[in-house]
Kinemage of the C-alpha trace (Angstrom):
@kinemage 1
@onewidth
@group {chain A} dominant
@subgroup {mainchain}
@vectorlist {calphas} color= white
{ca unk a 1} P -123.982 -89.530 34.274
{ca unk a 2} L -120.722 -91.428 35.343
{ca unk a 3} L -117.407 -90.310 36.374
{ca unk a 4} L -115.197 -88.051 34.538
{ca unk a 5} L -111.403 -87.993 35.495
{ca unk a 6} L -109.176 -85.724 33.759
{ca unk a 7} L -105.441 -85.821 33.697
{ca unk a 8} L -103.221 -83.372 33.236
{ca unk a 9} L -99.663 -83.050 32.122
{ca unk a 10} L -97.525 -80.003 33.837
{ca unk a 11} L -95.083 -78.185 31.114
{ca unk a 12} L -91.547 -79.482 31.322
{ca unk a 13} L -89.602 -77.110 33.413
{ca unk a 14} L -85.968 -76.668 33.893
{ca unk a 15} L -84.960 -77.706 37.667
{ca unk a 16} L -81.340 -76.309 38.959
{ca unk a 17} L -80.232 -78.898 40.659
{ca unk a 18} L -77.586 -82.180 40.932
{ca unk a 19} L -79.304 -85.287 42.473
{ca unk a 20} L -77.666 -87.929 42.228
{ca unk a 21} L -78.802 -90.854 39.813
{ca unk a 22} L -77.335 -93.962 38.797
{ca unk a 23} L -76.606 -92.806 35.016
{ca unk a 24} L -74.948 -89.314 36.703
{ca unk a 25} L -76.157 -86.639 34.206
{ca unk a 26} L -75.158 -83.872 33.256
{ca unk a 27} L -77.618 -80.615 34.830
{ca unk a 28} L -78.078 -77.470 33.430
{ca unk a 29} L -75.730 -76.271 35.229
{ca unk a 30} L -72.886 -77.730 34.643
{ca unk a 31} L -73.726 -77.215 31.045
{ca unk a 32} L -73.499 -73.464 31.846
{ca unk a 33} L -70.176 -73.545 33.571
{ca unk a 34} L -68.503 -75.399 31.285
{ca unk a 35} L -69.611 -74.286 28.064
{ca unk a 36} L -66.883 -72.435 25.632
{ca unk a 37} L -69.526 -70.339 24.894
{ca unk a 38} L -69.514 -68.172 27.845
{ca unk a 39} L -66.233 -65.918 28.813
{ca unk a 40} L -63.083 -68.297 30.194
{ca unk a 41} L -63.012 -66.085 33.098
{ca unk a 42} L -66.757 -67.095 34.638
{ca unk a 43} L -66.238 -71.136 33.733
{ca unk a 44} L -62.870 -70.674 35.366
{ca unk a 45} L -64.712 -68.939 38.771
{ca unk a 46} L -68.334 -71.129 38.118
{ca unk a 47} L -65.736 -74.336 37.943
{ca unk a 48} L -64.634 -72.770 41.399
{ca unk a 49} L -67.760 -72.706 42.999
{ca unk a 50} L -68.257 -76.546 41.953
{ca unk a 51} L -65.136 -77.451 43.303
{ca unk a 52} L -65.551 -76.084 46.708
{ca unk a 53} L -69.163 -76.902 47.127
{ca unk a 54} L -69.811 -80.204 45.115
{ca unk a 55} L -67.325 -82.055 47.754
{ca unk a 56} L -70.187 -80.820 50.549
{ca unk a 57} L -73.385 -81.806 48.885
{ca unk a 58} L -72.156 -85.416 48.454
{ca unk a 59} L -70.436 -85.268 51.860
{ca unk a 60} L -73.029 -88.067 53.686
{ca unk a 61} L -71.722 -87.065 57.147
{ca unk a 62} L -73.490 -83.681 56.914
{ca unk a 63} L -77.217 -83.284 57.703
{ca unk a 64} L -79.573 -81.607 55.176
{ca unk a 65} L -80.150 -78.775 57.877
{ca unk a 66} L -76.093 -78.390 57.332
{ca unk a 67} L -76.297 -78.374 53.737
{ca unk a 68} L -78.953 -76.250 52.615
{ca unk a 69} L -77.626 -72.800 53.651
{ca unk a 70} L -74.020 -73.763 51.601
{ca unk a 71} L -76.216 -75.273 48.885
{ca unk a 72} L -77.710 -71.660 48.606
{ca unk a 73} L -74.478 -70.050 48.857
{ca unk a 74} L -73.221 -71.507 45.917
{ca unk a 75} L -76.502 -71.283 43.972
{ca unk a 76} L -76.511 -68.192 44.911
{ca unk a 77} L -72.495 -67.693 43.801
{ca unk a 78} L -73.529 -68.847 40.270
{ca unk a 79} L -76.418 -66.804 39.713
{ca unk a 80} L -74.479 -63.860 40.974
{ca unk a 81} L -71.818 -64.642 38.457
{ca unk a 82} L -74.330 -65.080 35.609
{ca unk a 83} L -75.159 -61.299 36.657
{ca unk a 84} L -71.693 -59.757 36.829
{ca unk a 85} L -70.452 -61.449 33.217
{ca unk a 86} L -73.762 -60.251 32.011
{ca unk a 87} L -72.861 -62.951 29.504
{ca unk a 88} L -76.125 -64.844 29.084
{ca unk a 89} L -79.404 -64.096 27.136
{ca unk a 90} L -82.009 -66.437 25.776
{ca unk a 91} L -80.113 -67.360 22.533
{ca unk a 92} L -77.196 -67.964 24.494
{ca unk a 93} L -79.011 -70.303 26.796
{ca unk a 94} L -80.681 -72.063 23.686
{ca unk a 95} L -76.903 -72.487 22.142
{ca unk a 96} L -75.487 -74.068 25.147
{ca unk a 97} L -78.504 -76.084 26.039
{ca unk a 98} L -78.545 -77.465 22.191
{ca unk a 99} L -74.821 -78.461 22.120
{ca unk a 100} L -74.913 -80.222 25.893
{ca unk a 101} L -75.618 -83.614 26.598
{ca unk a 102} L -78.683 -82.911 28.939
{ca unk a 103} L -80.937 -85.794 30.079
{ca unk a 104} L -84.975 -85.384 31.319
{ca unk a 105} L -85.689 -86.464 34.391
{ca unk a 106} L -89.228 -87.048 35.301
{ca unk a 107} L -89.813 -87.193 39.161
Protein backbone atom coordinates (compact mmCIF):
# COMPACT_ATOMS: atom_id res chain seq x y z
CA UNK A 1 0.00 0.00 0.00
CA UNK A 2 1.88 3.37 -0.67
CA UNK A 3 1.62 6.71 0.78
CA UNK A 4 -1.41 8.74 1.05
CA UNK A 5 -1.01 12.58 1.68
CA UNK A 6 -3.98 14.63 2.03
CA UNK A 7 -4.19 18.36 1.84
CA UNK A 8 -6.38 20.47 3.21
CA UNK A 9 -7.63 23.94 2.58
CA UNK A 10 -8.68 26.09 5.91
CA UNK A 11 -12.05 28.31 5.24
CA UNK A 12 -11.21 31.89 4.39
CA UNK A 13 -11.52 33.88 7.50
CA UNK A 14 -11.72 37.53 8.07
CA UNK A 15 -8.38 38.79 9.96
CA UNK A 16 -8.67 42.44 11.78
CA UNK A 17 -5.72 43.72 11.11
CA UNK A 18 -3.39 46.48 8.90
CA UNK A 19 -0.01 44.95 7.81
CA UNK A 20 1.57 46.65 5.72
CA UNK A 21 1.98 45.45 1.97
CA UNK A 22 3.34 46.95 -0.99
CA UNK A 23 -0.20 47.41 -2.84
CA UNK A 24 -1.56 49.06 0.80
CA UNK A 25 -5.13 47.63 0.98
CA UNK A 26 -7.81 48.49 2.26
CA UNK A 27 -8.82 46.03 5.74
CA UNK A 28 -11.99 45.39 7.01
CA UNK A 29 -11.70 47.81 9.07
CA UNK A 30 -11.28 50.65 7.56
CA UNK A 31 -14.14 49.58 5.42
CA UNK A 32 -16.21 49.75 8.65
CA UNK A 33 -15.15 53.17 9.73
CA UNK A 34 -15.58 54.76 6.77
CA UNK A 35 -18.57 53.42 5.33
CA UNK A 36 -21.77 55.94 4.88
CA UNK A 37 -23.60 53.20 5.91
CA UNK A 38 -23.02 53.33 9.53
CA UNK A 39 -24.12 56.59 11.74
CA UNK A 40 -21.68 59.89 10.95
CA UNK A 41 -21.17 60.07 14.56
CA UNK A 42 -19.13 56.46 15.00
CA UNK A 43 -16.97 57.04 11.48
CA UNK A 44 -16.35 60.48 12.88
CA UNK A 45 -15.03 58.80 16.54
CA UNK A 46 -13.73 55.21 14.60
CA UNK A 47 -11.77 57.89 12.14
CA UNK A 48 -10.49 59.15 15.65
CA UNK A 49 -9.19 56.13 16.89
CA UNK A 50 -7.21 55.68 13.43
CA UNK A 51 -5.82 58.90 13.67
CA UNK A 52 -4.33 58.66 17.04
CA UNK A 53 -3.23 55.10 16.83
CA UNK A 54 -2.30 54.43 13.08
CA UNK A 55 0.71 57.13 13.56
CA UNK A 56 2.01 54.40 16.46
CA UNK A 57 1.73 51.14 14.66
CA UNK A 58 3.87 52.45 11.76
CA UNK A 59 6.08 54.37 14.22
CA UNK A 60 9.50 51.97 13.56
CA UNK A 61 11.17 53.46 16.67
CA UNK A 62 8.75 51.58 18.96
CA UNK A 63 9.27 47.90 19.88
CA UNK A 64 6.45 45.34 19.35
CA UNK A 65 6.42 44.85 23.27
CA UNK A 66 5.50 48.85 23.08
CA UNK A 67 2.95 48.43 20.57
CA UNK A 68 0.83 45.65 21.35
CA UNK A 69 -0.94 46.93 24.51
CA UNK A 70 -1.95 50.43 22.31
CA UNK A 71 -2.67 48.12 19.37
CA UNK A 72 -5.31 46.51 21.78
CA UNK A 73 -6.47 49.70 23.04
CA UNK A 74 -7.61 50.82 19.91
CA UNK A 75 -8.94 47.42 18.78
CA UNK A 76 -10.44 47.38 21.64
CA UNK A 77 -11.84 51.30 21.13
CA UNK A 78 -13.47 50.09 17.85
CA UNK A 79 -15.11 47.12 18.98
CA UNK A 80 -16.41 49.04 21.92
CA UNK A 81 -17.82 51.57 19.54
CA UNK A 82 -19.37 48.90 17.28
CA UNK A 83 -21.22 48.02 20.73
CA UNK A 84 -22.41 51.45 21.87
CA UNK A 85 -23.86 52.52 18.10
CA UNK A 86 -25.35 49.11 18.18
CA UNK A 87 -25.29 49.93 14.48
CA UNK A 88 -24.05 46.71 12.91
CA UNK A 89 -25.75 43.29 12.15
CA UNK A 90 -24.91 40.68 9.58
CA UNK A 91 -26.69 42.40 6.61
CA UNK A 92 -25.06 45.45 7.49
CA UNK A 93 -21.66 43.85 7.48
CA UNK A 94 -22.53 42.05 4.08
CA UNK A 95 -23.57 45.73 2.61
CA UNK A 96 -20.42 47.38 3.56
CA UNK A 97 -18.18 44.48 2.82
CA UNK A 98 -19.94 44.25 -0.86
CA UNK A 99 -19.53 47.99 -1.70
CA UNK A 100 -15.61 48.17 -0.31
CA UNK A 101 -12.69 47.61 -2.22
CA UNK A 102 -11.32 44.68 -0.01
CA UNK A 103 -8.35 42.58 -1.21
CA UNK A 104 -7.50 38.62 0.04
CA UNK A 105 -4.51 38.12 1.44
CA UNK A 106 -3.23 34.66 1.74
CA UNK A 107 -0.35 34.32 4.36
Amino acid sequence: MGLQIFFSIPPPQIINGRPLTISNPLYITEALDDSPLLPADYRTKANALRAHFYPIEIDPSLTIEQKIPLMVEWWTGGHNLLIEHRCLNRNKLREIVAGAKLYLRLV
